[in-house]
C-alpha positions in Angstrom: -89.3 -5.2 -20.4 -88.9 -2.2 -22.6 -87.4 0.7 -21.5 -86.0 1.2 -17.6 -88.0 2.1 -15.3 -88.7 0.9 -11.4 -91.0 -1.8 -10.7 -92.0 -3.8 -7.7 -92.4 -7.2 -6.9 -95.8 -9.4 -5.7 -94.0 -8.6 -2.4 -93.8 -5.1 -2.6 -89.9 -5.0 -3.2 -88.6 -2.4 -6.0 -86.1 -3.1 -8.5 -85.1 -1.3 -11.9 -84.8 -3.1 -15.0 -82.3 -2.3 -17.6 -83.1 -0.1 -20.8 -83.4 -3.0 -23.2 -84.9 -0.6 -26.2 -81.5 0.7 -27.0 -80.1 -3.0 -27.7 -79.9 -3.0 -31.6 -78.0 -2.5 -34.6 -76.1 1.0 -34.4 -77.9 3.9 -36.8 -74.9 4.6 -38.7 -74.0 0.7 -39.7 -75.1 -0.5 -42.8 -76.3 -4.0 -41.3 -79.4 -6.2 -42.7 -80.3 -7.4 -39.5 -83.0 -9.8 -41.0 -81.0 -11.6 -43.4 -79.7 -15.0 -42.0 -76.6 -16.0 -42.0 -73.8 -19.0 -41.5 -73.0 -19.5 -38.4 -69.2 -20.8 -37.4 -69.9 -24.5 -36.2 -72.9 -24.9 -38.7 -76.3 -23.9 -39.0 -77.6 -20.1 -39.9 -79.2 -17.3 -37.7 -79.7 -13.6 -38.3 -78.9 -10.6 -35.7 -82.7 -10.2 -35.3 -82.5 -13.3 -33.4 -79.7 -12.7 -31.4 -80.9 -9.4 -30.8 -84.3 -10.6 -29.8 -83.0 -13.2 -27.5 -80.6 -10.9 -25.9 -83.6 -8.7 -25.2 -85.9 -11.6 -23.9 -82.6 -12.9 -21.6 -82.6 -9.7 -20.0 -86.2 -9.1 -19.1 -86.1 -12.8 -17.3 -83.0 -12.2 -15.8 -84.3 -8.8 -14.6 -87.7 -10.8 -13.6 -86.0 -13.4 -11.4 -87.0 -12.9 -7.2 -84.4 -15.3 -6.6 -81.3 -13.8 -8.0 -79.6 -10.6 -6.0 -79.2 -7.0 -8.1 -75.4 -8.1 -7.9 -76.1 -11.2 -9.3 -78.7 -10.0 -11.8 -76.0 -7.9 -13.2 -73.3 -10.6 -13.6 -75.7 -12.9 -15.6 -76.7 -9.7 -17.8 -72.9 -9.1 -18.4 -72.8 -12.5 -19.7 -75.3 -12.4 -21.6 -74.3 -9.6 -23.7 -71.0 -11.4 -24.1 -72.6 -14.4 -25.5 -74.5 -12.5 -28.1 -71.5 -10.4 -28.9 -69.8 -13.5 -29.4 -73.4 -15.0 -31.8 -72.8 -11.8 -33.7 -69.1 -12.3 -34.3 -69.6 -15.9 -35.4 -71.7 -15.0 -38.0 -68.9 -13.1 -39.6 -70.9 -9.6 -38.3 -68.5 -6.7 -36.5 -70.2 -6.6 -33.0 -69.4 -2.7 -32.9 -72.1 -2.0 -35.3 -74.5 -3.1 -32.8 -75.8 -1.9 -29.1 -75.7 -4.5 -27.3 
C-alpha cells in the first residue's frame, strides 16, 4: 500500500493504512542503497532490500482482517525495529534512513 489513505474491507469495515512512501534512505545522507553489503552473522544484503521488505511487511500487516488496529500497530512497531536492527548489521547508521 503506497501512501495512507482509508480503505474498507470485503465486509464493509474501514481502516487506514500507514504512509509507507516515506520509508527510505533520508535526502540529505549520502547512502548507496543498492550496493550490497556484509551482513554480521554472514551472508550480504543491501538497504533496498530491507527497505523493500519493510514496506511489503507493512502493507500485509495493514491487510490482515484478523489482527486488531492495536495489534496492527504493535507488529508494525516491530517491524521497523527489526529492519533498523538489518540496517545496523550491515555496518549502515539507521538515522540516515526513514524507517
Amino acid at each position: 500500500i503506497e501512501g495512507k489513505g482509508t480503505y474498507k474491507w470485503k465486509d464493509g469495515k474501514k481502516f487506514d493504512a500507514p504512509d509507507t512512501s516515506q520509508i527510505g534512505v533520508k535526502e540529505d545522507a549520502k547512502v548507496n542503497i543498492q550496493s550490497l553489503r556484509t551482513v554480521e552473522g554472514g551472508g550480504t544484503s543491501s538497504a533496498a532490500v530491507v527497505i523493500n521488505d519493510l514496506r511489503d511487511i507493512i502493507a500485509r500487516i495493514s491487510d490482515s482482517p484478523s489482527l486488531s488496529d492495536d495489534e496492527k500497530s504493535k507488529r508494525i512497531d516491530i517491524a521497523r525495529s527489526r529492519a533498523k536492527e538489518r540496517i545496523q548489521a550491515m555496518g549502515l547508521d539507521p538515522d540516515n534512513f526513514n524507517l
